[in-house]
N, C-alpha and C positions, 0 to 999 in steps of 0.2 A: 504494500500500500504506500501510495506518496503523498504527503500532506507538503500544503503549500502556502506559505505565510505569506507573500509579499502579494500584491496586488495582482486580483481575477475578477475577470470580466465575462459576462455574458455578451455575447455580441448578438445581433438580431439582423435580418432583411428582409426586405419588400420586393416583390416580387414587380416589374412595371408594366404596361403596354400603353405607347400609345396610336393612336388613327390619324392619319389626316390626308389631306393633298400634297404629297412630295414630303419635303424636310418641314419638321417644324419650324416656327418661329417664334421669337420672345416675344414680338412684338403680339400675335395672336394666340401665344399662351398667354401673355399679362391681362389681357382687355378677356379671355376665359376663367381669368379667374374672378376677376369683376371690378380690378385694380382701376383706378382711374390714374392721371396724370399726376394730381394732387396727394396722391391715396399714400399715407406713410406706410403701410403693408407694400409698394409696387416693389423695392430695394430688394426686400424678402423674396416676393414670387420672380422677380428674376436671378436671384442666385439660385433660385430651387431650378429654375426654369436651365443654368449654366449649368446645375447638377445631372437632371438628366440628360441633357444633350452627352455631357462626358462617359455618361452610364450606360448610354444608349445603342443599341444594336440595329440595324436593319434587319426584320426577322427573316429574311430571302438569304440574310448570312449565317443568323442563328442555327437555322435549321441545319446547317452545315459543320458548327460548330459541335466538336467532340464532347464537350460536357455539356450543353443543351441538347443535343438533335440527335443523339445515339437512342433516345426513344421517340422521339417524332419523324411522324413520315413528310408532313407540309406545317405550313405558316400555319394551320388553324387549328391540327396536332401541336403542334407545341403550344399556342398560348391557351388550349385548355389545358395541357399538362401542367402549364407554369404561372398559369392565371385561377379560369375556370372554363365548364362547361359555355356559358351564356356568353362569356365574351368572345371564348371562340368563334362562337356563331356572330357573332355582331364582326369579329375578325373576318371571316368570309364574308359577308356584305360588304363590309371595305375593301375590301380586294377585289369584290364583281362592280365595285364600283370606280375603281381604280387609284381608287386610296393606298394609301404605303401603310406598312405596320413594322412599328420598331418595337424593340423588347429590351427591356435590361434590368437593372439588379439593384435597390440602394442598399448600402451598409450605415449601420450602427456609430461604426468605428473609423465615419468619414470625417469631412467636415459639419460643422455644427449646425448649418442646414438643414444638410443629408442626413443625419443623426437626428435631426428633430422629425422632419417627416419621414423618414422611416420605423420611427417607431408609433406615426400616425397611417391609418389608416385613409385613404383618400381618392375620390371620383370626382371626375373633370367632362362634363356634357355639355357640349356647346357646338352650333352647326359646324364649326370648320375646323374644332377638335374634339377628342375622345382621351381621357386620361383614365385607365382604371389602375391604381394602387391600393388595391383594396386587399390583396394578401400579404398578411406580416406573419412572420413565421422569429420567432423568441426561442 
């Protein structure tokens, strides 16, 4: 048995996807989230907004990738594997509609951000985005 005195951490992550036309943008993740110009929260949702862009996967690579895609066969296999059922399905409508779908991962153990929504749960529905983070996994 090994006991350990100095400092342990649990660490946590969120699972991401999101929908849109092409690459995201800060500028229509801000105004989805409901930030206004004035809005002292805007500073916040665009560093959340830096966080995922740097998290972020294109799932056309995901699925490719050796530690996401060795169980999914397409884009809509893996974001119910790594998401859910329901969004998968909302994933294939995006994609029969010609929308992109990215995927990626926040950590606990990021920046103070990333750390904070990650260990929130969180959905973003808005015509010209789709943010589900709504799996946190502790």
């Amino acid at each position: 048995m090994k006991i350990r005195f100095d400092f342990v951490t649990n660490s946590s992550s969120t699972s991401f996807v999101i929908m849109c036309q092409g690459q995201p943008s800060k500028q229509t993740f801000v105004a989805a989230m409901g930030a206004r110009k004035s809005s002292v929260l805007k500073p916040l949702f665009e560093d959340l907004f830096e966080v995922l862009k740097s998290k972020m996967k294109n799932a056309k690579e995901a699925v490719h990738d050796r530690r996401r895609g060795r169980r999914a066969k397409s884009i809509v296999d893996l974001v119910k594997l790594e998401i859910s059922k329901a969004t998968g399905q909302r994933a294939k409508e995006a994609l029969a509609s010609g929308q992109e779908v990215w995927i990626g991962e926040l950590d606990s153990d990021g920046s103070p951000v990333e750390s904070f929504f990650c260990c929130e749960s969180f959905e973003i529905d808005h015509p010209q985005l789709y943010v589900d983070a709504l799996r946190c996994t502790w």
